[in-house]
ZALUMLUM-358234 format. One line per field, with one value per residue (C-alpha): x, y, z. Coordinates in Angstrom, 2 decimals. Last residue first. Layout:
REM residues N
x	[X, ...]
y	[Y, ...]
z	[Z, ...]
END
This chain:
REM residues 152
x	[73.27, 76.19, 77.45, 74.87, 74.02, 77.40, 77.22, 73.82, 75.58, 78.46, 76.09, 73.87, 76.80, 78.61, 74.62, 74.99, 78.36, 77.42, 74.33, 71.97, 70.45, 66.87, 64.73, 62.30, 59.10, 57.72, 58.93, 57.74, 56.67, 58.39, 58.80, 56.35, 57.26, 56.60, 53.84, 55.10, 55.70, 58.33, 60.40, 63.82, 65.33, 67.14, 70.71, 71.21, 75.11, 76.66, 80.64, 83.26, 85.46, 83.37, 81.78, 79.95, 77.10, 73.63, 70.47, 67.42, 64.88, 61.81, 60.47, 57.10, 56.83, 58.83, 61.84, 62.07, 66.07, 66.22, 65.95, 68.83, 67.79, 67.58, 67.25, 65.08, 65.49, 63.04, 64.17, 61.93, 60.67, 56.89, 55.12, 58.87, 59.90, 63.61, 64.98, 67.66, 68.50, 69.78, 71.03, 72.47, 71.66, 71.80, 75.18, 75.51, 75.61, 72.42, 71.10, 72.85, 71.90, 75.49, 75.72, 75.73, 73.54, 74.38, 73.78, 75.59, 73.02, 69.35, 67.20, 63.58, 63.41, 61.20, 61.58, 61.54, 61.97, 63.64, 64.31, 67.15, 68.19, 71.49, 75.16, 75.57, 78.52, 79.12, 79.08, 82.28, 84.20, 83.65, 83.67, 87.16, 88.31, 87.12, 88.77, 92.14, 92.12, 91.58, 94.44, 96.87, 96.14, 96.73, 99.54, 101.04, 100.15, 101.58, 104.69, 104.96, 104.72, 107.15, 109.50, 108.76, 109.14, 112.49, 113.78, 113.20]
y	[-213.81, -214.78, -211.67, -209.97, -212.25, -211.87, -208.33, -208.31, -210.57, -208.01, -205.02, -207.24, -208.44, -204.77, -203.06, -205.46, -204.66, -201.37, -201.82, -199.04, -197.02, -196.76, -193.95, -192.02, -190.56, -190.67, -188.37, -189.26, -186.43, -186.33, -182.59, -180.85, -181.16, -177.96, -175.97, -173.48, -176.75, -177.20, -180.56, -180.64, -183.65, -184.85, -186.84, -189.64, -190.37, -193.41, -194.06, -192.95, -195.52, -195.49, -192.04, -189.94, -192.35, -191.92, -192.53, -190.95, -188.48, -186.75, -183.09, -182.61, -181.43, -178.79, -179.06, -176.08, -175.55, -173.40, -176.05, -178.40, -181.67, -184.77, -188.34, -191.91, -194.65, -197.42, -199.88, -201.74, -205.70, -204.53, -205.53, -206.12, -202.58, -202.94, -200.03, -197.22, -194.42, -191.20, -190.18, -187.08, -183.03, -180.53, -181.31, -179.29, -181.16, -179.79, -181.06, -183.48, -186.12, -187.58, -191.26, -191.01, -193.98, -196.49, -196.14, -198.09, -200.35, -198.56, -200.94, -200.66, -197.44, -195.90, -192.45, -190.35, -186.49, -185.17, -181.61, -180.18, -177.03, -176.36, -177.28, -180.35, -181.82, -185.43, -184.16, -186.19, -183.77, -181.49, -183.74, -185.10, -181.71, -181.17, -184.76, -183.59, -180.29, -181.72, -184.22, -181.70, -179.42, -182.51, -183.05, -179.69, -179.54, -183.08, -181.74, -178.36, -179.91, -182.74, -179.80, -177.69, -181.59, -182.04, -178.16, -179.11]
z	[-70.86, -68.64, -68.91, -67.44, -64.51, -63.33, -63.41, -61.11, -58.60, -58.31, -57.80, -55.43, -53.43, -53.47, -52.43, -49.38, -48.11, -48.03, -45.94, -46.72, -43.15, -42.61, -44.20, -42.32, -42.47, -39.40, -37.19, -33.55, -31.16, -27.38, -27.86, -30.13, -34.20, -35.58, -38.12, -40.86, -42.92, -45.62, -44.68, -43.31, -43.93, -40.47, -40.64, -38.56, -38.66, -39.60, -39.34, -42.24, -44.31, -47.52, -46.62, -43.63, -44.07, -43.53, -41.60, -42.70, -41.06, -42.63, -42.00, -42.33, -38.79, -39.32, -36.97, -34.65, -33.64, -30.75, -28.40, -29.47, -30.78, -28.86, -30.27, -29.80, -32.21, -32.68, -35.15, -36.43, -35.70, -35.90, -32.49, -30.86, -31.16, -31.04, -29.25, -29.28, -26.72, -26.82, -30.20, -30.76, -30.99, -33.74, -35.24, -38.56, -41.88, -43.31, -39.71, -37.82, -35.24, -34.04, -32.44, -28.51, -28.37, -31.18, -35.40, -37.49, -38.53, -38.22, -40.18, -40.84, -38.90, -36.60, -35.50, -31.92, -30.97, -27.92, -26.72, -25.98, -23.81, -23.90, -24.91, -22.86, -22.36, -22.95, -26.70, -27.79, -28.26, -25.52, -22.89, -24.42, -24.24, -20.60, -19.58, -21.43, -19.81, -16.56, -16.92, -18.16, -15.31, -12.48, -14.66, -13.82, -10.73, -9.91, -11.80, -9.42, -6.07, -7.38, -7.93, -4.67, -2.48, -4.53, -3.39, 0.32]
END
């Protein structure tokens, strides 16, 4: 009878583990919600880096993340649809730009806010935006442009 108690007590125990885990990981990875949102759109040229789930911070605070991502087959960009909490107004001057959390970091869209008294409404599309910079790119072009130099 005392080896039914214990196993009684471990699967508990696990069974506690596991749902703390799976809450954590909820948590985490903002599978929970944490309110109201409210989704805004924005076109960019190229959004590398950037998948659905992908933080949307603003002045390094997560506001929301991305929901869904599209190529726009009329103009080849980028269409990126996000949430943003509810009690966060973004002025609808504001501009949005993809960036990087460092050399080894992952992208993050990060929204400029602008000066305007007036807001973006829900489903409204910011257009100012700037598309992420490949890193491997700006090497090629720093390294070509030394090259160049000293052969002149």
């Amino acid at each position: 009878m005392s080896e039914s108690k214990t196993e009684i007590l471990v699967g508990g125990v696990v069974l506690a583990v596991a749902i703390g885990f799976l809450v954590y990981a909820g948590n985490t990875t903002g599978m929970t919600r944490a309110g109201a949102e409210y989704t805004l759109s924005a076109s960019f040229r190229s959004a590398d880096g950037v998948s659905v789930g992908t933080d949307v911070r603003l002045a390094g605070v997560k506001v929301g993340r991305v929901t869904r991502l599209d190529l726009d087959p009329e103009t080849y960009r980028a269409s990126a649809f996000f949430t943003v909490q509810d009690r966060i107004r973004v002025p609808d001057d504001s501009a949005v730009s993809i960036s990087s959390e460092g050399l080894l970091g992952g992208n993050f869209v990060e929204i400029l806010p602008g000066g305007s008294p007036f807001h973006f409404e829900p489903g409204d599309e910011i257009e100012f935006t700037q598309g992420s910079v490949s890193l491997v790119s700006l090497l090629m072009k720093f390294v070509a442009g030394g090259e160049d130099e000293a052969a002149q």
